[in-house]
C-alpha positions as CSV (number, residue, x, y, z in Angstrom):
1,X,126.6,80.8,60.3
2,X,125.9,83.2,63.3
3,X,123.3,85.9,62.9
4,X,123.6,89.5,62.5
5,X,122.0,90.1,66.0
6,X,123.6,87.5,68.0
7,X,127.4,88.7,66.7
8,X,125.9,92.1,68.2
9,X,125.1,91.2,70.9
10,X,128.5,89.2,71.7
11,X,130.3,92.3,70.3
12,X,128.4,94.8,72.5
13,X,129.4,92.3,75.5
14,X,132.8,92.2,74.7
15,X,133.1,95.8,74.7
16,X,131.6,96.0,77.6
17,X,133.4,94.2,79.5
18,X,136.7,95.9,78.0
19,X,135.2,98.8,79.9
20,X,134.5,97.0,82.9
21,X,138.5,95.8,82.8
22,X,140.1,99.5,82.0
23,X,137.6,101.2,85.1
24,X,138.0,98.1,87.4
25,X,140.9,96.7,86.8
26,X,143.5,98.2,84.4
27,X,146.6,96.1,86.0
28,X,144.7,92.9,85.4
29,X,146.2,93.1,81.7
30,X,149.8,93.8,82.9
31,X,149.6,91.3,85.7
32,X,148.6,88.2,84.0
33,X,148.8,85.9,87.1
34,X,146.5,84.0,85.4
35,X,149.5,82.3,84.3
36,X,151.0,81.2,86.9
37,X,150.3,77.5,87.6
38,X,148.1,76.2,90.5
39,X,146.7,79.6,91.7
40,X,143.5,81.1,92.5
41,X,144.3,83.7,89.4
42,X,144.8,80.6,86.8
43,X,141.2,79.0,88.1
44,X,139.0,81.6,88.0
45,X,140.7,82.7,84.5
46,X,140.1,78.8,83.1
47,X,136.3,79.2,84.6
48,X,135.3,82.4,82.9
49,X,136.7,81.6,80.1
50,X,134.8,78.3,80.0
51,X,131.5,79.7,80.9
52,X,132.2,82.7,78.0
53,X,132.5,80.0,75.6
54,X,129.7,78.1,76.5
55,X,127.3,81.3,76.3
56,X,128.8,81.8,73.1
57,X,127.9,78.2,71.8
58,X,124.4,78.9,73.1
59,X,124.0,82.3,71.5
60,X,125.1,80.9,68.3
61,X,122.8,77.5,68.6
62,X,119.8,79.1,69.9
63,X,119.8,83.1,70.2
64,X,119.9,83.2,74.3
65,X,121.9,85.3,76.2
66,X,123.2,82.5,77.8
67,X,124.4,84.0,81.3
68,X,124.7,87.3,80.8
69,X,123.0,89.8,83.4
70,X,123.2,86.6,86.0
71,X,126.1,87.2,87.6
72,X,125.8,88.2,91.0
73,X,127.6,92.0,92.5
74,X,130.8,91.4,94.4
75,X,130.9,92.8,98.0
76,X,132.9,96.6,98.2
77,X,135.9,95.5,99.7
78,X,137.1,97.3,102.7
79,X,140.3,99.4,102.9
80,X,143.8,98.0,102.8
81,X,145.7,97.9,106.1
């Protein structure tokens, strides 16, 4: 059974990054290139979603954060041409 904290925590994460998603990137939920087969889009989608579950299997064995707070800032990205 997962404790009260820990399901905070992962909820207050989640939410987070919700909020992240609707400032940053609203057409990411629209878009879904995820989906589309042998792309950059469908990679990065499969390795987030493997490192989310793996700090969620941590959290619930032993309480840590896992990775959260390690990920490193993006660099601004010029304007389009």
């Amino acid at each position: 059974m997962i404790d009260e904290n820990t399901y905070h925590r992962i909820a207050r994460r989640a939410a987070e990054l919700e909020a992240w998603l609707e400032l940053e990137a609203p057409y990411a939920r629209f878009d879904q290139r995820h989906l589309d087969a042998h792309t950059p889009e469908q990679a990065y989608w499969h390795l987030g979603y493997q490192r989310a579950l793996s700090d969620v299997l941590s959290a619930i064995r032993d309480g840590t954060g896992g990775s959260v707070g390690t990920a490193s800032p993006s660099p601004q990205a010029g304007p389009d041409e």
